[in-house]
C-alpha positions as CSV (number, residue, x, y, z in Angstrom):
1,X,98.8,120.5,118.9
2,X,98.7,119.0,115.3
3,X,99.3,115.5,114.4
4,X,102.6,114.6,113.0
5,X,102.2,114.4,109.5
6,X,103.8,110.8,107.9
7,X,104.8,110.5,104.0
8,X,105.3,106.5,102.8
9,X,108.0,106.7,100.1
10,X,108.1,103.4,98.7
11,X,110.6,101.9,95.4
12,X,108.1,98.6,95.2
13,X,105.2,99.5,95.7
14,X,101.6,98.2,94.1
15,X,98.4,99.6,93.1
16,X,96.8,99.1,96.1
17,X,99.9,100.3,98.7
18,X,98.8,104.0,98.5
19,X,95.3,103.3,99.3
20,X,96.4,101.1,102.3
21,X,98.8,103.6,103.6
22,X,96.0,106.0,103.3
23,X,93.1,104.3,105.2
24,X,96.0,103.8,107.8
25,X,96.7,107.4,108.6
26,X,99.0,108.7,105.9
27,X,99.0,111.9,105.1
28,X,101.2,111.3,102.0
29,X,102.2,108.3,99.6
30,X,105.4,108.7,97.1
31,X,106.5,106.2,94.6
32,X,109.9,106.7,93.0
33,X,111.0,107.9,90.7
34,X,109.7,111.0,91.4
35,X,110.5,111.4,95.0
36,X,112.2,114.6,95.2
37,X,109.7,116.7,92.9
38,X,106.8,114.7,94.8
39,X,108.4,115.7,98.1
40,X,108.9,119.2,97.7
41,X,105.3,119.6,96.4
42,X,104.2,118.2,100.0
43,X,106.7,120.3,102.0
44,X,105.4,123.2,100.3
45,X,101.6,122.2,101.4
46,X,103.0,121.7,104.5
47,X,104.3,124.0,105.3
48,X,102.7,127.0,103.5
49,X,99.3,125.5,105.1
50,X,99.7,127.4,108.1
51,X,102.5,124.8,109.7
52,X,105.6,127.1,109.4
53,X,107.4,129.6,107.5
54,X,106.6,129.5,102.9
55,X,108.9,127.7,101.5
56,X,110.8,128.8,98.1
57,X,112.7,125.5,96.2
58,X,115.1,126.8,94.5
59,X,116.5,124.2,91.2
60,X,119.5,122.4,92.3
């Protein structure tokens, strides 16, 4: 069974934060502002990496 995959979105982050949460396990490190582009773009690895069904984002 795979390992849960875990994203860190963070609003204060600093240049080391995503290299910690790395080396920690992971799988994922998103700073704002770009949240919801950066998120879709890991759902769609995800996800279209052989974990479920292709996803399609459509603009909002």
């Amino acid at each position: 069974q795979p390992q849960p995959r875990v994203i860190i979105i963070t609003a204060k982050g600093t240049e080391d934060t995503g290299r910690i949460a790395k080396e920690k396990g992971a799988w994922a490190y998103v700073e704002k502002p770009y949240i919801i582009d950066k998120i879709k773009e890991i759902l769609r690895e995800v996800f279209n990496g052989g974990f479920g069904p292709n996803l399609n984002f459509s603009p909002v």
